[in-house]
N, C-alpha and C positions, 0 to 999 in steps of 0.2 A: 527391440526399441519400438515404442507405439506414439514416435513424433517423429518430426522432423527440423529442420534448422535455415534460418537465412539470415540475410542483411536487408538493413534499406538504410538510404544516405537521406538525414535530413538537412534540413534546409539552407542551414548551415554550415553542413559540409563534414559533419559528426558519423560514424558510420555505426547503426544499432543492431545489435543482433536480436533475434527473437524464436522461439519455440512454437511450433503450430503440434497440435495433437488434432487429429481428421475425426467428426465426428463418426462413430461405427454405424457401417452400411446396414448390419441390420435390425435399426429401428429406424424412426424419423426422424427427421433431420427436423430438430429445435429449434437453435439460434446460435449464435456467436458469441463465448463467454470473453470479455480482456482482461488479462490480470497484471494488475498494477504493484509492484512486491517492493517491498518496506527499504528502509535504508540499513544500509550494511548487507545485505542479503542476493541474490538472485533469482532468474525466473524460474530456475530449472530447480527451485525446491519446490514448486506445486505441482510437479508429477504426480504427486497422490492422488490431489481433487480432481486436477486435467484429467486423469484416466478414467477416473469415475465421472465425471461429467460426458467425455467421449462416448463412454458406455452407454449413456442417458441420453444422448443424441445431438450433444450441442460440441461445437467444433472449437478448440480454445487457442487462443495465442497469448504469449506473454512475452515481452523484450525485458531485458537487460537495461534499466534506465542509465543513459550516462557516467561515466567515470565505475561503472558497476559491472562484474561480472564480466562476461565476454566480450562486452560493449569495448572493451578497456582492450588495445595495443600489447601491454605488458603491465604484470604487478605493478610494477613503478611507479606507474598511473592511476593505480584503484586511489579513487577516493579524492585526487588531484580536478578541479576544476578552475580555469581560468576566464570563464565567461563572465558576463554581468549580471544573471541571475540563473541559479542553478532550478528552483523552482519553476519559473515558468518555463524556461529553455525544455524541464523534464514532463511537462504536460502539454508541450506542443511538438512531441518526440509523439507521445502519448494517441496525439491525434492525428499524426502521421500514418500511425499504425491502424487506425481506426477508419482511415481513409483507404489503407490498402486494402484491408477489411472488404470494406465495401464496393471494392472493385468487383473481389472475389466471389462474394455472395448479397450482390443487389438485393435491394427491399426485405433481407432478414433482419430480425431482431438480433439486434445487441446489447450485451448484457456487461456492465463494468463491476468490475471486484477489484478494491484495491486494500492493502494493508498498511497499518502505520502509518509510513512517510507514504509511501502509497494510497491508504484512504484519503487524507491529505490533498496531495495531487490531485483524487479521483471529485473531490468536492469542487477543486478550485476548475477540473475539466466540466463537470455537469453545468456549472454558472454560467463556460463559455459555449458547448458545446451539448449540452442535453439536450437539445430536441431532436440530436442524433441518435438517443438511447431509448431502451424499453423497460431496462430497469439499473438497479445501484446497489451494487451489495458490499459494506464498510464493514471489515475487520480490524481490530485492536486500534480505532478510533481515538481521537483527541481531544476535548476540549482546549483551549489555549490554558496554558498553568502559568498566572500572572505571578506569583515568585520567581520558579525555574527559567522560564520565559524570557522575563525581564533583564536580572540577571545574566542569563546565556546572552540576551541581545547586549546589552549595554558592554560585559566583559568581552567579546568578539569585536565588537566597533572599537574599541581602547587598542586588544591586540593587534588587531589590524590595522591600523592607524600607524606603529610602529613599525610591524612587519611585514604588511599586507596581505591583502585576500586571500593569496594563494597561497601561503601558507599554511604547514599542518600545525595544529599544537594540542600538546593532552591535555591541558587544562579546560577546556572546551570538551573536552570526550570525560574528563574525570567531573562536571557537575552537570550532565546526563546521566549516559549510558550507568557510568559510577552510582549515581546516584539511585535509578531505579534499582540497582541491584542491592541497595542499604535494606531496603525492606524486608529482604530473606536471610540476614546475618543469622548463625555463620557462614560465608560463604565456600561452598566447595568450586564453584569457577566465577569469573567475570559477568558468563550471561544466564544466572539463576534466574534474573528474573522473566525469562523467555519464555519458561515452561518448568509442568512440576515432573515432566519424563528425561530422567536425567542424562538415557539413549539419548533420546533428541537435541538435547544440548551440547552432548561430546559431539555428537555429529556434525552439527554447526561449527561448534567450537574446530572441530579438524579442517573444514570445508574450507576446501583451498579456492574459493570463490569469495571467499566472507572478505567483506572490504571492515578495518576495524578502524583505522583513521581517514582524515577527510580536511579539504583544507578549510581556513577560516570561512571562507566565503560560502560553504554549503549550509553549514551552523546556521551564520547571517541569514541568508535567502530560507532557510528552511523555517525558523522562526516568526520570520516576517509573515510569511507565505500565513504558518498555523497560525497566526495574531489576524491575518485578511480574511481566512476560511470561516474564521469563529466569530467573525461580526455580524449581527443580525444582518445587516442589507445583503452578506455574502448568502442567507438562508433566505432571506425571500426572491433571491436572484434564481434559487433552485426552481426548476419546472414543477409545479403543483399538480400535475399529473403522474410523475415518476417513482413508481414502486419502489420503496428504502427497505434493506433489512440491515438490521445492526448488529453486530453479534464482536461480545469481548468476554474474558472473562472478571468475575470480581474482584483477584487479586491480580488485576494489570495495571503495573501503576502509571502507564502511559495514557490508562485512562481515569488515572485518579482511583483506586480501588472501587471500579463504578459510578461514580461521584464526578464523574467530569463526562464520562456518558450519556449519564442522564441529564446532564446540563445541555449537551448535543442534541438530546432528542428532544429536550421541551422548546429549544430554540426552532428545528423543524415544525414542530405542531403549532408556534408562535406563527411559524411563517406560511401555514395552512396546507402543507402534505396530506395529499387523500388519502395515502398508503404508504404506511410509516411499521415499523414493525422491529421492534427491540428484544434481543436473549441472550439473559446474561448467566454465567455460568458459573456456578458456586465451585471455587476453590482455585479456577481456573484461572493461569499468567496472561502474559501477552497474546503466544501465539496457540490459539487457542486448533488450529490446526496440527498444531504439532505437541496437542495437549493426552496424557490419560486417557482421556474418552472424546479420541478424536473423531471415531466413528460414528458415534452421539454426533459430533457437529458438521458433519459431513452427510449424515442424513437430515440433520434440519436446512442446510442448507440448499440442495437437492431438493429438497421437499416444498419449501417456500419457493424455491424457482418454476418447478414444475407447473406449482398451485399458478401462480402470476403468468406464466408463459399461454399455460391453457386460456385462463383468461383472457389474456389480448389478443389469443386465434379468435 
């Protein structure tokens, strides 16, 4: 085992677990990578990059956001939240961690990675808290999808409305999660559209960590959340010093088959990023980590860290 495991109790009284991987003694000591991991999912599926990143010299932590993964009491709870907004609640978990962070290793650079619902988060943490960072690295990114969006919001505030927040219900998971997986008919499982390595999908698919329902109120808060991320003032609120790399692939339809990426990026260059950096990856699904030629995106991403790190030494 090349990590380790803790808690820390936030502010309201939530108790998060989180993954530390030490960066390896013998190179130098880099920086501090956080990784921010998608919804439905867990930290402890980025043992691959954390390892390789360790190897490289930068020391990684990742929690368990809320109602997620180990974060969570008992199954029962995956996916169950009963606070007033699940989004922000999960980006100032986010900065908890970022705080302890920097108990441990004063005046090092820190480095944010977040995925999906996690890149998400990681946008709406840089508006409040980037001058705490050194760079921003966004996988399987969003643009706001004003159909799906809209929709999702307006159908969630109706069910909730009768049955309230905290309730689970499929119809909210069947025109999502359902829906990106339309694209890859015929379907041999529910999360084709995750990846074209279909290992990596059973494996998900078995992962007794995978949170696969959730109740109304995360839907709601999540939505809102990507409709605040993806407004220009949310883009010019970004530090115009802080190194972006964006990386999805073309057939991710969370990012619009590239088409809602690139809407991401020319809103960034709108809002005048000195260091903006996009790669996009022909053939490739959502998680482009857990993609065919993952090793391909695990050295560009390495690579554009290294480049940027040296830099700001």
């Amino acid at each position: 085992m090349n990590y380790t495991t803790n808690t820390f109790i936030t502010r309201d009284n939530e108790t998060i677990f989180y993954y530390k991987w030490s960066a390896s003694p013998k190179v130098t000591f880099k920086g501090v990578v956080q990784i921010s991991h998608g919804i439905g999912e867990h930290a402890g599926r980025y043992q691959p990059i954390a390892k390789l990143l360790q190897e490289q010299g930068y020391e990684v932590y990742a929690n368990d956001h809320r109602i997620h993964g180990q974060s969570v009491k008992s199954k029962e709870l995956m996916g169950v939240y009963e606070g007033q907004n699940y989004f922000d609640d999960a980006v100032e978990d986010m900065r908890e961690l970022t705080l302890l962070i920097k108990e441990i290793h004063p005046n090092k650079k820190i480095i944010l990675f977040g995925h999906s619902m996690g890149s998400l988060l990681s946008r709406k943490y840089v508006i409040k808290y980037g001058d705490d960072l050194n760079a921003l690295i966004l996988s399987g990114t969003a643009s706001f999808m004003k159909g799906l969006g809209t929709v999702g919001l307006a159908s969630a505030n109706v069910i909730s409305a009768f049955r309230g927040r905290n309730k689970k219900n499929n119809f909210l998971k069947s025109i999502s999660f359902s829906e990106f997986n339309k694209t890859f008919k015929p379907n041999r499982t529910e999360l084709d559209w995750i990846s074209t390595d279909e290992h990596q999908v059973d494996l998900f698919e078995a992962d007794p960590y995978r949170t696969a329902d959730f109740s109304l109120s995360v839907f709601i808060d999540i939505i809102k959340g990507s409709k605040e991320v993806n407004k220009q003032v949310s883009f010019n609120a970004t530090p115009k010093n802080l190194p972006i790399y964006i990386f999805s692939g073309d057939k991710d339809p969370v990012g619009e088959m590239g088409k809602g990426i690139k809407r991401v990026v020319k809103q960034y260059n709108k809002a005048g990023i000195n260091d903006l950096t996009l790669k996009l990856y022909k053939g490739g699904r959502h998680e482009m980590l857990n993609e065919t030629n993952r090793e391909e995106v695990e050295r560009d991403v390495i690579s554009w860290l290294n480049r940027r790190i040296e830099t700001l030494n």
